[in-house]
N, C-alpha and C positions, 0 to 999 in steps of 0.2 A: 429511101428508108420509109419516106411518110403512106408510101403504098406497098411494104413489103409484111412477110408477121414478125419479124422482130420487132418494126413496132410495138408490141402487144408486151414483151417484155418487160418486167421488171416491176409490174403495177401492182400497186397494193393490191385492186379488184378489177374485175372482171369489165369490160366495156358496157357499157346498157342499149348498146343499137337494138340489139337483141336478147328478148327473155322467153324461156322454157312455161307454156303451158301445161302440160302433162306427159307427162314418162311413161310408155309403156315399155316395160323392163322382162327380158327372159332370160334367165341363168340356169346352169347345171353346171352345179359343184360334182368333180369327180374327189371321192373320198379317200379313195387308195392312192391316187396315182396326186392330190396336193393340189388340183389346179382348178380352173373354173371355164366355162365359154357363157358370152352373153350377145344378146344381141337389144338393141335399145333404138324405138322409134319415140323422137320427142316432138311435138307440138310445139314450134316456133313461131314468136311471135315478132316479127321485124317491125322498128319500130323508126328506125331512119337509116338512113340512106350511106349503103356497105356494100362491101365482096368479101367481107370474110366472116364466119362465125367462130368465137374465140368463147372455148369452154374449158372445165378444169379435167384433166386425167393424168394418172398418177401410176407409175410400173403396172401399164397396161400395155396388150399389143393390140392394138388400133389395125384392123384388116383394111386399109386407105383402100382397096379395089371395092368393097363393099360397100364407102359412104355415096351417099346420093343425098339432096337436097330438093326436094318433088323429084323435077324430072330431071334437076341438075348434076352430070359430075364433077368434082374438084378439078382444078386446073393443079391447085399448090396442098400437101397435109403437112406441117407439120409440127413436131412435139417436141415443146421444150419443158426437159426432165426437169431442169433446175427450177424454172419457174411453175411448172406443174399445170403447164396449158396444152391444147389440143387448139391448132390455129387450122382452118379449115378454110381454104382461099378459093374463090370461083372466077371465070374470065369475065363475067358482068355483073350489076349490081343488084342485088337481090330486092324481088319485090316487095313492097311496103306491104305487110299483111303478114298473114299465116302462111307457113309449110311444115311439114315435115322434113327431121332429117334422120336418119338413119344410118346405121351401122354395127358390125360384129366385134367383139373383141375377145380375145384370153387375159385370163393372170392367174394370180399362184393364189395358193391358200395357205397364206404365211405363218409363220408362230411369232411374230410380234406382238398380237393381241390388237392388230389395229384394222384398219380395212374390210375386207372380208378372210377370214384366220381362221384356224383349227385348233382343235382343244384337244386333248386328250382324256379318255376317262375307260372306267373300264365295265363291263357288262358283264353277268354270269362267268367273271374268271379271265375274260379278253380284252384287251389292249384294243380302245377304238380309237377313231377320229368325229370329232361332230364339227360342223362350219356354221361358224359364227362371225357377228358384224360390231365393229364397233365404229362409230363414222366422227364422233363429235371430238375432236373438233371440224377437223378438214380433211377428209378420210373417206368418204363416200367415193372421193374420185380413184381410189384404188380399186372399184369392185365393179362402178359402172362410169364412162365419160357423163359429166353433168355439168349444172351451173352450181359449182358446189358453196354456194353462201348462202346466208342463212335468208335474207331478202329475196333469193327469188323464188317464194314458194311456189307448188305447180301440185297439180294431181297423178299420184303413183298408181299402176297397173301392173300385177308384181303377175308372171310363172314362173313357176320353179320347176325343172327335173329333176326329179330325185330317184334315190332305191326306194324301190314299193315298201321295203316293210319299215321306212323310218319318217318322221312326224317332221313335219315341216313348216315351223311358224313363219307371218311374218305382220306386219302393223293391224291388216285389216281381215275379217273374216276366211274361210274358202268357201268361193262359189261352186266348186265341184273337182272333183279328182276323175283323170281316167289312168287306168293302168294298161301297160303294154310289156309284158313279163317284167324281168327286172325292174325296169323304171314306172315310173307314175308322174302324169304334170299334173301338178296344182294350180289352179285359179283362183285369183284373191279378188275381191270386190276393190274396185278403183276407191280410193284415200279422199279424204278432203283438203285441200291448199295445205300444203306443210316443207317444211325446210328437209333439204336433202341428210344434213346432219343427224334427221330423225327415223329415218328410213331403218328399219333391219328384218333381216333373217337368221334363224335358227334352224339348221337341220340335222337331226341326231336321234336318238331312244331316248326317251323320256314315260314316264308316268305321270298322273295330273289329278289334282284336286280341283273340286269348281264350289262359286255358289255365284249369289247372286245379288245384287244394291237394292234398297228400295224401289226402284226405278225400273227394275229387270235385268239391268246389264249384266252380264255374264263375268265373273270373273274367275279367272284359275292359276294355280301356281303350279307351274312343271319342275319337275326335279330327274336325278336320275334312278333309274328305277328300282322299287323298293325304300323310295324315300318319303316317299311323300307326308307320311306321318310326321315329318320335321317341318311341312311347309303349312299347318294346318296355324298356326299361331301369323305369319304372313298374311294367310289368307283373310285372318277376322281382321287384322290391320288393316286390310286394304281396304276391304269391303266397309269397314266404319268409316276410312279418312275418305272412299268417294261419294257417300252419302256426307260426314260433314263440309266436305270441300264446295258441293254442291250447292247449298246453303251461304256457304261466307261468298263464295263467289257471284252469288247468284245467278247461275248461268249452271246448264244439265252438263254432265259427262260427253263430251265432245263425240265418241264413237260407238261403235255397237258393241264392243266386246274390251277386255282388260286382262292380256295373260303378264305373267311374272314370273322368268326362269332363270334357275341356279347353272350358272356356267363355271367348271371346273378354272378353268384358267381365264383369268380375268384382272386387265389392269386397276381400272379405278375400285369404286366402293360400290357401281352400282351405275346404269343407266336411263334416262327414263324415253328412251324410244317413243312416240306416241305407239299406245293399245299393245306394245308388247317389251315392256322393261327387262334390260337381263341385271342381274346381282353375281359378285363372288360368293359362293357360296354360305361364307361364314356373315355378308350381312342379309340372307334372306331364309336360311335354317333355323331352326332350332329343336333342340331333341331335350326334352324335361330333364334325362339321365346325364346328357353331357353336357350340355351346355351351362354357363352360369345367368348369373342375374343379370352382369351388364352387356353379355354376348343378347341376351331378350331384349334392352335396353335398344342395343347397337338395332337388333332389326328392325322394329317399332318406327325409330327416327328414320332409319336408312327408306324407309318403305315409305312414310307418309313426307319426306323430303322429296321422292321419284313423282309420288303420286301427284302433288300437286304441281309439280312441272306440268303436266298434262295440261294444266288451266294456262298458268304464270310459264311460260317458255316455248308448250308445242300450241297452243291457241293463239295467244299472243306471242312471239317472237321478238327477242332483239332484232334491231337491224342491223349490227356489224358488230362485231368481237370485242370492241371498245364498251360494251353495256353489258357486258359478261355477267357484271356481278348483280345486275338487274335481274338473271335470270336464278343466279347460285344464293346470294343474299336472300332473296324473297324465300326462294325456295326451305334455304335451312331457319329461318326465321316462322316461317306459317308451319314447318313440321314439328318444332317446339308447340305451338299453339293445338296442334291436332293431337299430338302424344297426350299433352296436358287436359287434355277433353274427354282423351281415353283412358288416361289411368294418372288422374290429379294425384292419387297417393305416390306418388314416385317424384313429387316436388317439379316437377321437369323445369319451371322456369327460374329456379336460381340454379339447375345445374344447366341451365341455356350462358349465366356465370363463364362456363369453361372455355364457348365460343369465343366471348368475348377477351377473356385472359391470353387465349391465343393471339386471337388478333392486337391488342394492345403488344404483347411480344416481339410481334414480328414487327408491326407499325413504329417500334422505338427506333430503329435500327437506320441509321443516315440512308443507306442502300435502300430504305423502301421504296412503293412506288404508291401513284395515287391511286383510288378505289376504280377511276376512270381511265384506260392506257389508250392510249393509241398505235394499233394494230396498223403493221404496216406490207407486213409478209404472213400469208398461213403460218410460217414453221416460229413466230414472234408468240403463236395462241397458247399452245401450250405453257408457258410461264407463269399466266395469270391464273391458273386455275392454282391458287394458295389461298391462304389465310385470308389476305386483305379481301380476297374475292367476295369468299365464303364466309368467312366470323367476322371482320369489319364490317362486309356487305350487311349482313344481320343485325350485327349490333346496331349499324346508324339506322336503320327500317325500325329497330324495335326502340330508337332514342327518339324519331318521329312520330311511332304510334303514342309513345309514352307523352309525349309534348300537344298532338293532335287529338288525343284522347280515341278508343277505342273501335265506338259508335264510329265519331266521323271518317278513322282511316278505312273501317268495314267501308261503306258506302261509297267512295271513294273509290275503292280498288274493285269494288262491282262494274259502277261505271267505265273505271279504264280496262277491264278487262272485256266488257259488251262493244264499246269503243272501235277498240286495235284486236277481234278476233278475229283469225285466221289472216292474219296482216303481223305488220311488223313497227316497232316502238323504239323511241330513246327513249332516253334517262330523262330528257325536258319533256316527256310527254307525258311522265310519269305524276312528274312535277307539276307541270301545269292542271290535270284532271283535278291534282290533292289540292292546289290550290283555289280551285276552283269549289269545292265543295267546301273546303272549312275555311276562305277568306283569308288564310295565313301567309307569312311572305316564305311559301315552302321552297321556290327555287331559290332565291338568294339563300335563303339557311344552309340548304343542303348543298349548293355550290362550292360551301366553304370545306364541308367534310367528303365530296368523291373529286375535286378536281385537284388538290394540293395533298401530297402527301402528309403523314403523321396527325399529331392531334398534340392540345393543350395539358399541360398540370396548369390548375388555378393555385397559387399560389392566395391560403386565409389567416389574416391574423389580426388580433383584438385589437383595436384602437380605442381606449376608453369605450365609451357608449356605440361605436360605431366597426362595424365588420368588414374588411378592407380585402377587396377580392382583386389579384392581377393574372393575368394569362399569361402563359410562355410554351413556345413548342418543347416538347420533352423528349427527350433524346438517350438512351440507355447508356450513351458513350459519359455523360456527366455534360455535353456543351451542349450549348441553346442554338436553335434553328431560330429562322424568321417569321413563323406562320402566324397566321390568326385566323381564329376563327368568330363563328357567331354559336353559342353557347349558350346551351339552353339548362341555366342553373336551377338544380329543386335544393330547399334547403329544410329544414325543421331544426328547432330548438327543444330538447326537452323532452319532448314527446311528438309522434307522431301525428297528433291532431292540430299543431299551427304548423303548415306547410308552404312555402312561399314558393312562387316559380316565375323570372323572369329572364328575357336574353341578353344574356353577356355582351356588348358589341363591338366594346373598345377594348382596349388592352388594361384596366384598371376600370376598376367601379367600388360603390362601397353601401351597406345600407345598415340604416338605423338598428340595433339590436331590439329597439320598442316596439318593431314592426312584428317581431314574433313571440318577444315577451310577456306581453299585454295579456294575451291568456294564459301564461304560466300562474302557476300558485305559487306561493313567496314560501317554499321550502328551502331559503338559501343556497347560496351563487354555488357551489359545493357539488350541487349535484346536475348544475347547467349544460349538456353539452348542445355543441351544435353539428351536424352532421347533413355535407354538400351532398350531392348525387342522389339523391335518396334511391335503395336498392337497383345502385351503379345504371340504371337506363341511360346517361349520359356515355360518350364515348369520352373520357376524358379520367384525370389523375387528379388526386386534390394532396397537395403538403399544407398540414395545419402546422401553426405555429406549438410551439411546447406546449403552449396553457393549453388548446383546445383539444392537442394531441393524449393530456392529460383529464380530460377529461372524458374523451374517446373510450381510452383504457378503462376508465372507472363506473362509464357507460354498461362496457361489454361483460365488466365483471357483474357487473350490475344486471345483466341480462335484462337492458333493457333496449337493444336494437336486434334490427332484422336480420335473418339468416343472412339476408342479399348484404346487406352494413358491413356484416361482420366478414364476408368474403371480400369488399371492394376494400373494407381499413388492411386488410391485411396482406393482398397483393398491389395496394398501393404504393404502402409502407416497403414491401420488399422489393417496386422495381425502384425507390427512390433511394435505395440503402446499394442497390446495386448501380445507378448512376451517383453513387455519392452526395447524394444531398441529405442524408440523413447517414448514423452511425450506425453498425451492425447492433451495439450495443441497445439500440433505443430498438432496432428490430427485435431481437430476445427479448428483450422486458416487454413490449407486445404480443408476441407468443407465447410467453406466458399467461398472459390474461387468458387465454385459450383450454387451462389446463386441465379444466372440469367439462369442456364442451363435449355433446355424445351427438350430435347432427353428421350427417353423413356428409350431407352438403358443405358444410363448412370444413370439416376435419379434412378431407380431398384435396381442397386449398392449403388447409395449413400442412399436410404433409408434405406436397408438391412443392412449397416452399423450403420445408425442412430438408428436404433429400438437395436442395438446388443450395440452399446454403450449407452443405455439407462438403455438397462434390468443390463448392468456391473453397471453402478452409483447406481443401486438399493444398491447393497451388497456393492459398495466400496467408493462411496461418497454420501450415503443416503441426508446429510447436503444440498449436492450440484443436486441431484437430478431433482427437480424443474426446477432449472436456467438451467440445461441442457439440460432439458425437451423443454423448452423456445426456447432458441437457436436454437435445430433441428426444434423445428414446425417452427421456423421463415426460416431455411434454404427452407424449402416443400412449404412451403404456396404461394408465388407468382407463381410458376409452378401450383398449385391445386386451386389459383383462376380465373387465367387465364382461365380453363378449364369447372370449374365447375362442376356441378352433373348432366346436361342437352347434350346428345349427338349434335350433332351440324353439319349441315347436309356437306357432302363433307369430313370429316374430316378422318383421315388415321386410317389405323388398329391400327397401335402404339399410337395414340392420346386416343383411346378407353383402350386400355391394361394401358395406364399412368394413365389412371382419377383413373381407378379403385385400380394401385397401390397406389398413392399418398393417394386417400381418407381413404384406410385402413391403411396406417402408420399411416395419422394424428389422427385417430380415437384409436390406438395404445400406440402413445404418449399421448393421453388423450385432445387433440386440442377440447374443449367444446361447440365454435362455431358448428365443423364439426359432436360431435356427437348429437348435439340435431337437428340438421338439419335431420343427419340420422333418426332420430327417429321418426322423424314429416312426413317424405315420406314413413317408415315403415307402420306408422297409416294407412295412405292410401291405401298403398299395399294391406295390411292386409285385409281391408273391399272391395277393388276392384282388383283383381288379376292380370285383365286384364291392368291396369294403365301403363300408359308408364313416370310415374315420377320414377320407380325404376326397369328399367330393368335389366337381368343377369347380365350387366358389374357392375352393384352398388349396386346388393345387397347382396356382403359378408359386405362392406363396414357400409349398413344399419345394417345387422346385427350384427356384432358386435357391432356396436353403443347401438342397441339395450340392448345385453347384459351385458355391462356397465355400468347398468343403473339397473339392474337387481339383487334382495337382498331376503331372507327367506320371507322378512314380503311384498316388492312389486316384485312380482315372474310372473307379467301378462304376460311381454313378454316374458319370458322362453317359458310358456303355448302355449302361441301365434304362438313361433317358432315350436316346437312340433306338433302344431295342421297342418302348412303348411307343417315340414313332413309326417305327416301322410297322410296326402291331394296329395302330388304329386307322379307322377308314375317316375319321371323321376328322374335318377343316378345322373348326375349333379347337380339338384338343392337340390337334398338329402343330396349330400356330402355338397355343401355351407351351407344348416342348422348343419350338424353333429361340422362342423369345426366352428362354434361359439358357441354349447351351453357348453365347459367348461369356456370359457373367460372370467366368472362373478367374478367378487372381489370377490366376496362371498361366502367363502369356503365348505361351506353345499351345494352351488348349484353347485360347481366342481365336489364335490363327489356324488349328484346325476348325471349330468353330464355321468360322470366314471361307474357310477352302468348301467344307461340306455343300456352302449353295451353289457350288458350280459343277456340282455336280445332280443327273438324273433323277435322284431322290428330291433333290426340290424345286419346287412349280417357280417360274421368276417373279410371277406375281407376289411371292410368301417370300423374299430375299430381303423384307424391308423386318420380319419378323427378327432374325438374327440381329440386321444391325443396329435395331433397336434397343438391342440387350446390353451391348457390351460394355465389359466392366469400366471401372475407372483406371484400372491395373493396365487393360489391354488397350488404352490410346493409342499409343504410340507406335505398336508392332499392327494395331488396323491401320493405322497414317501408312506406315511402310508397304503394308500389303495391297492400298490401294493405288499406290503411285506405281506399285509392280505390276498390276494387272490391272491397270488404267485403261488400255485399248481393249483390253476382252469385257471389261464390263461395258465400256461405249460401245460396242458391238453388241452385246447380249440384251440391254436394256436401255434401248435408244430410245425410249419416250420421255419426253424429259420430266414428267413428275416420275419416274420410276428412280431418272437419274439421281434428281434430288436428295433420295432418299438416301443416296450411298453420301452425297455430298454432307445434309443434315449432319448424318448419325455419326461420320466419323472425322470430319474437321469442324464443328460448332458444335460437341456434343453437350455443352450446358443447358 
């Protein structure tokens, strides 16, 4: 056994006797016929003493007469699918030193969206094929045999054959083309040190915008052709965030060139390839006509999150899959910071808020897991790319910045990135750089929020002259876990100018009220509040006792706390009413104090809560349902009439993004007014396309309306909606129809609804649009439909964030 390759079997990673210096990689995707041939000489580097070399490959056909080793041939090849290795055995021990090894392969050009895959799209009227890569997580080893982890970087040498008349990216430059009729090889200038994960190619018809950074770098955004006027707003994102990135990181743009292209079919949200990123369409488009504010919004973020991966992920690297959210966290955290550089009018940092609301969601939930997992299988990786990765990941980076102060985190994260370029990093190296420039005890801190799942509520309550703070892990179920943490509390009394910050370390503390009093002015105790987290940068939950909680309220009516205040009281207030530690009742009479609010930032929150304690009274006070129903539209309605359905000239991007949230709450909660109104601009729409009574910002809002309205025996608008998708070419306004046609009360149109995505007309990447809609009528016939066609969705959409999605939206859909 000890000398056979079963050995090799079953191992979380890869051996290290041996690592790959440089790939020189030659492919030619066949477009018609679905398949690929490759041939790949690697630069090995032996580093002790073996007869086998054990690499990753994945439903490839390995041509074992081809491989050679210098001048060696195999004695033993073989491929274990299960384990997704390529065991490569010689009759003697391989010299300590350099060789090449080489070899030819085939594989398919799949439609799972993973590997190397095909998309479909269409050109002047025709039905193409374009081939496309997506490798990250553990996916490279489908397209070529490699060391496929992220530590063992090496330098890529990419040709491609392709059809002469189609454009063929891939990471780094072409050093020249020759054509031989039909086909053309391309030559790419050799890569610098990088993870195989990062590797890709794009070969299809495309059109392209360029410009260029302060610096020179070349930047472009490909679309498919005739688009590209949609990719011109992409383009100025880019080109600003790699000139700011520049600066915070203090280190230049790693490569020579920067493309960014829209791929028709496409799992995630977006990849950031080193030098050449692909996007789903809808997060790297945008068209002034069709698009909305927050679709602008989406691309902005989506763009300056890829882009700074380039620094934070493809320069520096995690070193194994367990630091995932090192690479995701940073990432969506520093593209808050770059959006907000570039368009401060847009608030970006308290709607940075919703990351963290997310993750506080999922983080309550006994099943979570810590921000740090231990990967023990590839097919383990995909799991962690959720919330805790990405918006816990963030939030704790932006609970650090906030505690570190901003200066010393800059500086800091220069260093670690000059450090570990083009090399690879933990999470304690992270740590120790940070601590190392601001003196803080930054690994103990942070040990307590990525190694142990969940996070604290600080329980606050008045003790005569003294402020009586306890921790306890908080739990969505209503029971208390074990955890503790080290907590880093900001507090103010009064106003925001006496501010106190120190760390929590035990599980109770308490401090004087004279410590922030002192500079209050003696306008009596009446109008005192006190307020923990200040503008939530903590990752954590505060329950005030009644008095402080009453004072909170009197605060907010009082408008005298921050946008951020007023978002953290109010989805704190609702996860602690939905773990029962407080009453729904004390939750209403805090949304009420909301009732004059016009913030767009804040009003997102409290609808998002109002629609969630809506869909709860369904199942748990049906009786009372109604009256609640009542209530919330009466909370939305003076902000949604103010505004109305008519954009109104001068008016701010958040006034645009509010109409549209408000109008789909009220149309949600069932406000009859708001949907026959929708319904009546729908008509319009419908027979005039061009109308500006229902532009992109208001018509999910009509739509739904629409579908509300919508039953077996009057089914027109369903029809009607159907017929505008069929009708538009555009991703965006596709997804706004997908995400209303299950919302119908009416449980036969759910379930066809559910049927339509299995069908031709929808891409599987846009299947999460549907089941994001569906009503509250239609639970229970989606439960049954998913348990029927259980095995054909785990055949169709075997990636498991895809899977999720069916799981999310139709058995936890609160």
């Amino acid at each position: 056994m000890a000398d056979s390759p079963a050995q090799f079997r079953g191992q979380a990673r890869l051996p290290r006797f041996a690592a790959p210096l440089r790939y020189d990689l030659r492919l030619r995707p066949d477009l018609a016929a679905c398949t690929f041939s490759g041939a790949a000489a690697v630069a090995v580097a032996v580093s002790a003493p073996t007869r086998f070399l054990v690499l990753n490959a994945a439903e490839l056909d390995v041509d074992r007469a081809s491989i050679r080793f210098q001048d060696l041939v195999p004695t033993d090849v073989t491929q274990f699918e299960e384990d997704e290795i390529l065991v490569i055995g010689f009759d003697r021990e391989l010299t300590i030193g350099e060789g090449v090894l080489a070899m030819d392969f085939t594989g398919t050009l799949n439609d799972q969206m993973r590997g190397f895959y095909r998309s479909k799209y269409v050109c002047n009227g025709e039905s193409r094929n374009m081939a496309v890569t997506q490798f990250e997580a553990a996916d490279a080893r489908r397209c070529f045999p490699c060391w496929d982890e992220p530590a063992f970087k090496a330098k890529f040498k990419l040709t491609l054959e392709v059809p002469s008349d189609l454009i063929a990216l891939s990471n780094m430059p072409v050093v020249k083309e020759t054509v031989s009729g039909p086909i053309k090889t391309v030559y790419y200038e050799e890569s610098p040190l990088m993870s195989t994960y990062l590797v890709a190619i794009v070969v299809g018809l495309f059109d392209y915008i360029e410009s260029s950074t302060s610096e020179g770098t070349k930047v472009r955004v490909y679309t498919q052709v005739g688009k590209t006027n949609q990719g011109t707003f992409a383009l100025d994102v880019g080109v600003k965030s790699l000139d700011l990135y520049k600066d915070y990181f203090a280190t230049p743009y790693p490569l020579p060139k920067l493309d960014m292209i829209a791929i028709p079919d496409f799992a995630a949200g977006a990849m950031e390839n080193y030098g050449l990123v692909t996007y789903r369409e809808t997060a790297l488009l945008y068209d002034e006509l069709q698009s909305s504010a927050s679709n602008k919004q989406q691309v902005a973020i989506t763009v300056a999150h890829e882009l700074a991966h380039q620094w934070f992920g493809n320069l520096v690297t995690m070193e194994w899959w367990t630091h995932l959210w090192l690479n995701e966290g940073f990432a969506s955290w520093v593209s808050y910071l770059a959006v907000d550089s570039l368009f401060p009018e847009w608030n970006n940092w308290t709607q940075f808020l919703d990351e963290t609301t997310s993750g506080l969601r999922l983080d309550a939930l006994a099943e979570s897991h810590p921000i740090e997992v231990e990967i023990n299988h590839a097919s383990e990786i995909d799991a962690i790319f959720d919330s805790i990765s990405y918006d816990k990941g963030a939030s704790v980076i932006r609970m650090l910045q906030s505690y570190l102060g901003a200066e010393r985190f800059q500086k800091a994260l220069a260093s670690y990135i000059k450090k570990y370029a083009y090399s690879n990093a933990k999470t304690e190296d992270l740590w120790a750089v940070l601590e190392e420039e601001s003196g803080e005890p930054v690994k103990d801190l942070m040990t307590t929020w990525t190694k142990q799942q969940g996070y604290p509520v600080i329980y606050a309550k008045l003790n005569g002259q003294y402020l009586e703070l306890e921790q306890a892990q908080f739990l969505s179920d209503g029971s208390s876990g074990t955890g503790m943490w080290i907590v880093p509390i900001t507090s103010c009394c009064g106003s925001y100018d006496a501010q106190k910050k120190f760390l929590l370390k035990e599980k109770t503390d308490k401090m004087h009220i004279k410590e922030f009093t002192a500079s209050q002015s003696s306008d009596g105790d009446k109008n005192i509040w006190i307020k923990l987290n200040i503008d939530q940068t903590g990752f954590y939950r505060v329950k005030y006792d009644d008095e402080l909680a009453a004072g909170l309220v009197n605060a907010i009516k009082a408008k005298k706390l921050s946008l951020m205040d007023k978002i953290g009281i109010v989805e704190d207030s609702y996860a602690l009413s939905v773990a029962r530690k407080q009453t729904l009742t004390s939750l209403l009479r805090l949304l009420n104090a909301y009732h004059d609010e016009s913030d767009y930032t804040v009003l997102s929150h409290v609808t998002s809560v109002c629609l969630s304690i809506s869909k709860i009274s369904v199942d748990a006070t049906p009786d009372l349902n109604n009256d609640i129903k009542k209530l919330l539209i009466n909370l939305l309605l003076p902000a949604a009439i103010k505004l109305g359905w008519d954009r109104k000239d001068g008016e701010s991007h958040l006034d645009v993004m509010l109409r549209s949230l408000l109008l789909i709450g009220l149309v949600r909660l069932g406000h009859n007014e708001t949907i026959n109104e929708g319904v009546r601009r729908f008509h319009i729409f419908f027979e005039d396309r061009k109308t500006s009574l229902l532009p992109p910002d208001t018509r999910k809002a009509a739509y739904l309306a629409v579908m509300r309205t919508v039953s077996m025996s009057n089914r027109s608008g369903y029809d009607a909606l159907l017929k505008i998708y069929r009708e538009t070419a555009e991703p965006q306004e596709k997804s706004r129809v997908l995400g209303s046609l299950s919302s119908s009360p009416d449980k036969d149109i759910v379930l066809e609804a559910l049927n339509f995505m299995f069908t031709d007309e929808v891409r599987n990447q846009d299947s999460y649009y549907i089941l994001g809609g569906i009503s509250l009528e239609g639970r229970d016939v989606a439960w049954t439909w998913l348990k029927t066609n259980w095995d054909h969705v785990l055949k169709t959409w075997n990636s498991s964030s895809l899977i999720s999605d069916f799981i999310n939206s139709i058995v936890s859909p609160v």
